[in-house]
LOKOL-252221 format. One record per residue (C-alpha): residue number from 1; x, y, z. Coordinates in steps of 0.001 Angstrom, whole numbers, plus 500000, padded with zeros to 6 digits. Layout:
<rs>
+-----+--------+--------+--------+
: seq :      u :      v :      w :
+-----+--------+--------+--------+
: NUM :      X :      Y :      Z :
...
+-----+--------+--------+--------+
</rs>
This chain:
<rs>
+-----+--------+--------+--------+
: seq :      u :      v :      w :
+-----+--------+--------+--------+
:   1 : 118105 : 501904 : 771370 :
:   2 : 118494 : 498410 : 771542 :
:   3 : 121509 : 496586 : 770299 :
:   4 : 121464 : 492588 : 769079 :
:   5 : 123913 : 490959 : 771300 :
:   6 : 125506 : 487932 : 769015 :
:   7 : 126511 : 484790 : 771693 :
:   8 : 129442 : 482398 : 770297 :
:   9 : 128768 : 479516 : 769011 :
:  10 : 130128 : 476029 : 768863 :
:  11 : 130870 : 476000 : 765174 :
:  12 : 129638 : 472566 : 763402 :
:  13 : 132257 : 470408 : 761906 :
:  14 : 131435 : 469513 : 757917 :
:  15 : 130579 : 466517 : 757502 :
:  16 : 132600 : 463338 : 756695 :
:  17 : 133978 : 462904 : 752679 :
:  18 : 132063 : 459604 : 751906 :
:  19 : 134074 : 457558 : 748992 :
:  20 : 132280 : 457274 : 745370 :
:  21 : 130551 : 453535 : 745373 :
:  22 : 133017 : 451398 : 743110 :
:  23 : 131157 : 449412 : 740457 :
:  24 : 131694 : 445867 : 740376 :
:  25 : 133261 : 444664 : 737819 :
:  26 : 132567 : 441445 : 735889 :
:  27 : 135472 : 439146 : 735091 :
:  28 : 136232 : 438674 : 731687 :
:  29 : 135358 : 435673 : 730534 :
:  30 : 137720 : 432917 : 729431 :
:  31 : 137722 : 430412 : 726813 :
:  32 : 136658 : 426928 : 726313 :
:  33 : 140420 : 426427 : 724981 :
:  34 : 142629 : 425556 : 727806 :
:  35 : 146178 : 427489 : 728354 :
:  36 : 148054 : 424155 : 729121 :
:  37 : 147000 : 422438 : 725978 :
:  38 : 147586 : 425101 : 723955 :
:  39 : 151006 : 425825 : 725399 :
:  40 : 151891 : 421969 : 724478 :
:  41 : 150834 : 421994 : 720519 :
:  42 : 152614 : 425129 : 720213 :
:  43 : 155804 : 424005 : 721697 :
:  44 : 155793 : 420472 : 719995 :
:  45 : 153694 : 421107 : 717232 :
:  46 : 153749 : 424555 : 716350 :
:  47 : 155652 : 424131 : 713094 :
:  48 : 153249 : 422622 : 711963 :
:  49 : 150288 : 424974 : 713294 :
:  50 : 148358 : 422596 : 715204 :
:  51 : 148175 : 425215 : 717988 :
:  52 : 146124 : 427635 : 715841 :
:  53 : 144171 : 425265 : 714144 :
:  54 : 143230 : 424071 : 718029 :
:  55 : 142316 : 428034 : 718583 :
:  56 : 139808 : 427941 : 715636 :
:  57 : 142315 : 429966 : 713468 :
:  58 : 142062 : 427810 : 710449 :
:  59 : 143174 : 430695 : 708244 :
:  60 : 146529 : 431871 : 709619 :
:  61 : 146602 : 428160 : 710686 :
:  62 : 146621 : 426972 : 706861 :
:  63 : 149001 : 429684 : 706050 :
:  64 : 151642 : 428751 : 708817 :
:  65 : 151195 : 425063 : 707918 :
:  66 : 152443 : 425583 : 704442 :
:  67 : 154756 : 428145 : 705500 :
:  68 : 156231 : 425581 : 708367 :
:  69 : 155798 : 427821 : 710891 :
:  70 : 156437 : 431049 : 709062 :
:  71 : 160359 : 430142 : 708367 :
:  72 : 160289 : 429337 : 712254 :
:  73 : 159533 : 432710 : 712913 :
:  74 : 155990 : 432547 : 713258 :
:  75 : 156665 : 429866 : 715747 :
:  76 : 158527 : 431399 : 718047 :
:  77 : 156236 : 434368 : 717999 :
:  78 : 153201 : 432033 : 718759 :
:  79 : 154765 : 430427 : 721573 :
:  80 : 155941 : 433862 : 723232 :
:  81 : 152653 : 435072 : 722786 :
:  82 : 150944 : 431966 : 724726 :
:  83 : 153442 : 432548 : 727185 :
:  84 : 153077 : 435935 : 727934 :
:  85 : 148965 : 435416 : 728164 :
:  86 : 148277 : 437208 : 724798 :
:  87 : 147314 : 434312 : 722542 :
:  88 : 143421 : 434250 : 722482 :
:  89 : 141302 : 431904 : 720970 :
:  90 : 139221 : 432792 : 717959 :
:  91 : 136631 : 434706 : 719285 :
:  92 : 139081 : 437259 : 721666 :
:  93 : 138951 : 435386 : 724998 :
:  94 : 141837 : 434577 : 727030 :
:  95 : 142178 : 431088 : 726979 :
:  96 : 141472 : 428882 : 730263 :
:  97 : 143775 : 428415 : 733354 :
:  98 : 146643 : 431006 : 732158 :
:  99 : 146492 : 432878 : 735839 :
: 100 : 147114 : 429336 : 737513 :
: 101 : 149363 : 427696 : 735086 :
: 102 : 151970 : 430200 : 733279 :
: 103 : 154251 : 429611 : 736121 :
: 104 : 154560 : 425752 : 734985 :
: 105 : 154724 : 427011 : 731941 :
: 106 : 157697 : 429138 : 732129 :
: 107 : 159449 : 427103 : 734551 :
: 108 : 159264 : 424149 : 731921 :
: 109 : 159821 : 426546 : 728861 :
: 110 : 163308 : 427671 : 731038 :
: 111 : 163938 : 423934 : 731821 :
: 112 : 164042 : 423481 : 727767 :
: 113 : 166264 : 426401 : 726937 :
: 114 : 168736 : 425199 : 729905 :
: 115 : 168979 : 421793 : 728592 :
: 116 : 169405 : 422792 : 725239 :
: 117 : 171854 : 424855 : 725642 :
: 118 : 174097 : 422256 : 728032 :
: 119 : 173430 : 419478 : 725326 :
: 120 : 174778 : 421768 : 722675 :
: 121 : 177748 : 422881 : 724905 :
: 122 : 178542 : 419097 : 725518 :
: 123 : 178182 : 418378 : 721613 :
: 124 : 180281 : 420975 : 720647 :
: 125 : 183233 : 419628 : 722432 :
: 126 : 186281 : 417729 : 720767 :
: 127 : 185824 : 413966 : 720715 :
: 128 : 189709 : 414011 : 719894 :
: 129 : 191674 : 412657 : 722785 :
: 130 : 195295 : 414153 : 723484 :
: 131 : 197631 : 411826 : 721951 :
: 132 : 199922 : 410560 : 724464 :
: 133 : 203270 : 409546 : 723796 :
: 134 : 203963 : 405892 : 724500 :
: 135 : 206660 : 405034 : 726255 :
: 136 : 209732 : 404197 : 724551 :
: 137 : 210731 : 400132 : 724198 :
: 138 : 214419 : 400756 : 723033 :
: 139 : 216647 : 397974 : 724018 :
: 140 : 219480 : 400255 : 723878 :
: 141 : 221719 : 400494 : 726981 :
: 142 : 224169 : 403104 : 727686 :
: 143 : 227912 : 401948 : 727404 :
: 144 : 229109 : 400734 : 729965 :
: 145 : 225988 : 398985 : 731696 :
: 146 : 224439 : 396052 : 731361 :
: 147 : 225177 : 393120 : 728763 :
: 148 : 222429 : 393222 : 725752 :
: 149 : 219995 : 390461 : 726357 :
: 150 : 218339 : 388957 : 723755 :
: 151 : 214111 : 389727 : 723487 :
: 152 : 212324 : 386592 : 724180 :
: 153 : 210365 : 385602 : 721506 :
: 154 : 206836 : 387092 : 720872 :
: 155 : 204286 : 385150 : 721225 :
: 156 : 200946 : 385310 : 718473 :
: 157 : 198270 : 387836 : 719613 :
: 158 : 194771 : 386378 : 718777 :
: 159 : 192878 : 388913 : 716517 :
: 160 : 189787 : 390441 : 718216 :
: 161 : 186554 : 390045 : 716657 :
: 162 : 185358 : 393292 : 714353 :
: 163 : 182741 : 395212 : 716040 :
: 164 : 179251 : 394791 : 714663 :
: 165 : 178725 : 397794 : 712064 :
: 166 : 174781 : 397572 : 712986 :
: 167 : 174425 : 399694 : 716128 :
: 168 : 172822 : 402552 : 714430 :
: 169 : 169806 : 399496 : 712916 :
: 170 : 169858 : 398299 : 716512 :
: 171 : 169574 : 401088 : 718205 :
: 172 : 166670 : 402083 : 715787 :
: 173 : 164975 : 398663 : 716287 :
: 174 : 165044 : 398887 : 720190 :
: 175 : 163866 : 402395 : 720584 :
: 176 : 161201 : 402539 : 717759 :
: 177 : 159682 : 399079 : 716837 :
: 178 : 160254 : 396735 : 714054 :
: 179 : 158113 : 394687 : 711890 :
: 180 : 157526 : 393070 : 708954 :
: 181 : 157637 : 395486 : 705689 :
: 182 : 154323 : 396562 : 704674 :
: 183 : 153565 : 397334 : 700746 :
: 184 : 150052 : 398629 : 699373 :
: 185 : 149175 : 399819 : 695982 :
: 186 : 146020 : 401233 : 694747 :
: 187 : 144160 : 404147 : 693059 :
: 188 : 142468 : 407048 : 694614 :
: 189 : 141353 : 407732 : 698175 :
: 190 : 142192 : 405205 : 700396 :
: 191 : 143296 : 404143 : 704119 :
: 192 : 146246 : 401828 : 704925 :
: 193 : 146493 : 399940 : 708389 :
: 194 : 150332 : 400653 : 710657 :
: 195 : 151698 : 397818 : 712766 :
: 196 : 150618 : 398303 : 716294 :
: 197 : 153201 : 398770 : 719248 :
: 198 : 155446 : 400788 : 716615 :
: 199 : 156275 : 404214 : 717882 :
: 200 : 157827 : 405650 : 714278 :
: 201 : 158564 : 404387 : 711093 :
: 202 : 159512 : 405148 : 707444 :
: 203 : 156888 : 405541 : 704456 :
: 204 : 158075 : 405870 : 701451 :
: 205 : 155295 : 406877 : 698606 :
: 206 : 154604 : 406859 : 694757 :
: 207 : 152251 : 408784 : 692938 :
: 208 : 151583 : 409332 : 689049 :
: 209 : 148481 : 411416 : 689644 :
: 210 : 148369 : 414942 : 687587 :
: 211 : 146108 : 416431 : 691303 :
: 212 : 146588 : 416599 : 695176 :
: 213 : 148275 : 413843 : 696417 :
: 214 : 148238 : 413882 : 700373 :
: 215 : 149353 : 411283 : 703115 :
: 216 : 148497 : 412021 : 706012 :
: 217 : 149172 : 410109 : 709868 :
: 218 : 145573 : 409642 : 711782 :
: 219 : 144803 : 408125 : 715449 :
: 220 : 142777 : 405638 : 716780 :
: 221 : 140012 : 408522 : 716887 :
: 222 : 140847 : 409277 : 712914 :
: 223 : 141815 : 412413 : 714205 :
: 224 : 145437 : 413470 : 712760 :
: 225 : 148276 : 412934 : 714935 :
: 226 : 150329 : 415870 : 713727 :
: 227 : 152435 : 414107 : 711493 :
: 228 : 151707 : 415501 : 707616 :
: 229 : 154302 : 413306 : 705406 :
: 230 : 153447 : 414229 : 701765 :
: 231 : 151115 : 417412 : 701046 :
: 232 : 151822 : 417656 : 697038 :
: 233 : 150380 : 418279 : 693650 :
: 234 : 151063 : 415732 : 690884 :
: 235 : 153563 : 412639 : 690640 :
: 236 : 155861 : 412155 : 693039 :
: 237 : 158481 : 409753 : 694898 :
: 238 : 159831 : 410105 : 698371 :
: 239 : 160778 : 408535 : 701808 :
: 240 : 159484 : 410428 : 704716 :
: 241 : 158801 : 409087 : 708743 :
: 242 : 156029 : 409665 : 711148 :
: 243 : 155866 : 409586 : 714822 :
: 244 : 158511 : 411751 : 715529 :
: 245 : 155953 : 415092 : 715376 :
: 246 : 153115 : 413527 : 716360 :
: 247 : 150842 : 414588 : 719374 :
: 248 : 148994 : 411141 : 719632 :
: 249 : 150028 : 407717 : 718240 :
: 250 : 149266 : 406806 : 714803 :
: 251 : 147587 : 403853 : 713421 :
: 252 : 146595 : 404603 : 709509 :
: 253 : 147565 : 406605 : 706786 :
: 254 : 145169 : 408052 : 704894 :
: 255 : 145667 : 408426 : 701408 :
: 256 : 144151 : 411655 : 698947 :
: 257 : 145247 : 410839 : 695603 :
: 258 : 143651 : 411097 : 691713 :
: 259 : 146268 : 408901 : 690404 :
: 260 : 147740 : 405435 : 691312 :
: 261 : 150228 : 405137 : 694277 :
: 262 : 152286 : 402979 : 696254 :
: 263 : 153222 : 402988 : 699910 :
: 264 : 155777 : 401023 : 701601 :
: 265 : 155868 : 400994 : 705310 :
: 266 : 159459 : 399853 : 706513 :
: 267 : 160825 : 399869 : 710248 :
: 268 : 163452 : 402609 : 710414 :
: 269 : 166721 : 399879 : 710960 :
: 270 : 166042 : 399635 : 707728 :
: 271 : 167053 : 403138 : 705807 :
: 272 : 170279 : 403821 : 704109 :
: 273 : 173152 : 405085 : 705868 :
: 274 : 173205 : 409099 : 705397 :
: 275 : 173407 : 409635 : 701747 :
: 276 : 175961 : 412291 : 700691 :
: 277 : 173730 : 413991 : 697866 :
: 278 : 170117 : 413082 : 696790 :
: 279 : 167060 : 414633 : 695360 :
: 280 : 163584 : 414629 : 697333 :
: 281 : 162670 : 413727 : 700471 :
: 282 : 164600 : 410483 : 702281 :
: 283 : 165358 : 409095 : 705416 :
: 284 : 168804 : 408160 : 706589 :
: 285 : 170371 : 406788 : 709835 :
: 286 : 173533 : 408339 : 711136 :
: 287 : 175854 : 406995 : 713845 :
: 288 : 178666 : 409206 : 713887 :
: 289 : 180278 : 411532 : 716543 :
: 290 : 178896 : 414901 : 717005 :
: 291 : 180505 : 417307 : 714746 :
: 292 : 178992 : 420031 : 712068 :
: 293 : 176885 : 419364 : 709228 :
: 294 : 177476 : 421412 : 706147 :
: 295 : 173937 : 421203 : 703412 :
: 296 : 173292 : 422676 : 700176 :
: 297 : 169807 : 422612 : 698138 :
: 298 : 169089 : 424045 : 694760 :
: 299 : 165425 : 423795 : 694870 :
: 300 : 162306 : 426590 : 695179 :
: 301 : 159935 : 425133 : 698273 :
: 302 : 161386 : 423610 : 701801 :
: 303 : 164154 : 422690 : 702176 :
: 304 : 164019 : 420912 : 706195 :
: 305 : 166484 : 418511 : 707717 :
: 306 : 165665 : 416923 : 710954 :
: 307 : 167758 : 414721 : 713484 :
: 308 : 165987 : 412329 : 715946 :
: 309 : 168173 : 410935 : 718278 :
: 310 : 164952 : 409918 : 720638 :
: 311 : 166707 : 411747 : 723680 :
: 312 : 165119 : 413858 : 725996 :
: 313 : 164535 : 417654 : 724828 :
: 314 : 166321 : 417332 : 721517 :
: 315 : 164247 : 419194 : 719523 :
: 316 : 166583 : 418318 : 716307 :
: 317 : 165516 : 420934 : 713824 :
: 318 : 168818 : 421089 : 712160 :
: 319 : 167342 : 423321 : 709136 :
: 320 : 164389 : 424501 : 708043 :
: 321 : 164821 : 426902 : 704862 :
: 322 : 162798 : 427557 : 701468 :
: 323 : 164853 : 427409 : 698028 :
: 324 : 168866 : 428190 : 697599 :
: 325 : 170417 : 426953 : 700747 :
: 326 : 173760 : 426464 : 701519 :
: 327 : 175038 : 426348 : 705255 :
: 328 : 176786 : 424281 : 708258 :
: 329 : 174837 : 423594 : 711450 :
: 330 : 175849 : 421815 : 714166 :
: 331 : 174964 : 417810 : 714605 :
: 332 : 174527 : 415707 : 717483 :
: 333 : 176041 : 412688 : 717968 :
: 334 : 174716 : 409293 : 716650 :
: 335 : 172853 : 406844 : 716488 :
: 336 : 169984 : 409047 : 715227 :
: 337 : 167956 : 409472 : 712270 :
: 338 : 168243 : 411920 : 709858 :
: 339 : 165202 : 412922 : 707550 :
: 340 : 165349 : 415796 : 704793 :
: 341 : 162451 : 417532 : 703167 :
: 342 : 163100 : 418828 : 700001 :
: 343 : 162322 : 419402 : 696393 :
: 344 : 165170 : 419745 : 694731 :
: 345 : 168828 : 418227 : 694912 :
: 346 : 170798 : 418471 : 698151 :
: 347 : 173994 : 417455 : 699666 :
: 348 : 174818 : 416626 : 703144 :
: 349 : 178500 : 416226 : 704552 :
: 350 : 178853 : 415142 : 708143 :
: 351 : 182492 : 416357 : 709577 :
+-----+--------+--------+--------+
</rs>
């Protein structure tokens, strides 16, 4: 009988594990609306919603406009959310040049809250300084000494001039522009002409109109500069300033009315000293030593107080409320200009 015989073999290795083909993937797209832009109207203009109404978001832009940046909360959320790469235009996309730009961003964002932060540090401090003791101008002698000599006779001490009292209206001259006083009356809608080379001024506005009655800061392009200074229904009578919020520079107001007004357009040297109580909006220059400002208001809407001092990263928002307020804050030294946005009766006491 005949038996198989089974030879060894070389035994084959398996073969190789070959890796799963990865699918490319398609980059999202991105959005016509650029990061740095956006990053910019939400940081200067965001109170005013400019930001979202540059995303396409006219609804939850109308709603923050009238809501002044949701009580400042809305605003900071907005802001963080642009930072962070999360804000997205209005059709979902993430908006243009975020990868190659948030580190500006940031870096400039931290810059702000540094600055802010020293400058309030700095304005906090006491402008008090020590008193020092002067020294004594006894003639007295101990016994004993030397013989009393008589003083010599004093002779008159020419009085120095008084300082000038008009450093705050100087002050707002050089750094804003002056002009001559410009006065328009009319009915209805209607478009008013500003001096040219002037960077802010103050507008203050009548209206006996029973409707909207709307003034509103436009560009060379008649596109609006940012600046909204009356948004109302019905009569009114205020002071308000632009060119302080605005994102380009403004050259006419235009006017939405039903009823007739009256605009006067005055160089800011030229409002009161701050007023210790009023009613409405006003304007006010200040040009007193940093200290604390303590503010009530009795009325229902905003209630906003602002301080320009045209420095460097003062962003001057001393109080932005709706209704009851009462409340200190702290105030930078002057010269600056004070503005208040209100609708019912407030006080302010500098200290």
């Amino acid at each position: 009988m005949t038996t198989d015989t089974q030879h060894p073999t070389a035994e084959t290795p398996p073969p190789a594990p070959v890796a799963p083909a990865v699918p490319d993937v398609a980059a999202a797209p991105e959005s016509e609306k650029s990061f740095l832009v956006t990053f910019v109207l939400s940081l200067l203009l965001g109170f005013i919603a400019v930001d979202r109404f540059y995303l396409g978001k006219v609804g939850t832009g109308i709603l923050k406009l009238i809501t002044f940046g949701g009580f400042g909360i809305w605003y900071l959320i907005d802001l963080i959310l642009v930072l962070t790469g999360a804000q997205k235009d209005k059709q979902g996309l993430i908006l243009a040049g975020y990868a190659q730009h948030k580190k500006i961003a940031w870096i400039v964002m931290g810059a702000i809250i540094v600055l802010s932060l020293i400058s309030s540090a700095l304005s906090g401090g006491s402008d008090d300084a020590p008193a020092v003791d002067a020294p004594s101008t006894s003639t007295e002698q101990s016994a004993g000494t030397e013989p009393d000599v008589e003083p010599a006779a004093e002779e008159p001490v020419a009085e120095e001039p008084a300082e000038e009292t008009n450093t705050a209206q100087s002050w707002a001259d050089d750094s804003f522009g002056t002009f001559d006083t410009i006065t328009e009356s009319g009915a209805g809608d209607n478009l008013i002409t500003l001096p040219a080379g002037v960077s802010a001024a103050m507008v203050t506005a009548t209206h006996d109109g029973g409707m909207n009655f709307v003034v509103n800061a436009l560009d060379a392009d008649n596109e609006p500069t940012g600046d909204l200074l009356v948004n109302t229904i019905g009569s009114y009578t205020g002071t308000t300033v632009y060119g302080f919020n605005a994102f380009t520079d403004a050259t006419s107001l235009q006017i939405t009315a039903d009823g007739n007004w009256t605009i006067t357009v005055a160089p800011l040297s030229t409002a009161p000293a701050l007023a210790a109580s009023g009613t409405g909006d006003g304007v006010f220059l200040f040009d007193g030593s940093a200290g604390k400002l303590t503010a009530t208001h009795d009325g229902t809407m905003n209630f906003i107080v602002q301080e320009e001092t045209d420095k460097a990263f003062s962003l001057g928002l001393l109080i932005n409320d709706i209704g009851d307020y009462s409340g200190t804050v702290p105030l930078s030294s002057g010269p600056s200009v004070i503005s208040v946005r209100a609708d019912g009766s407030w006080t302010l006491a500098a200290e």
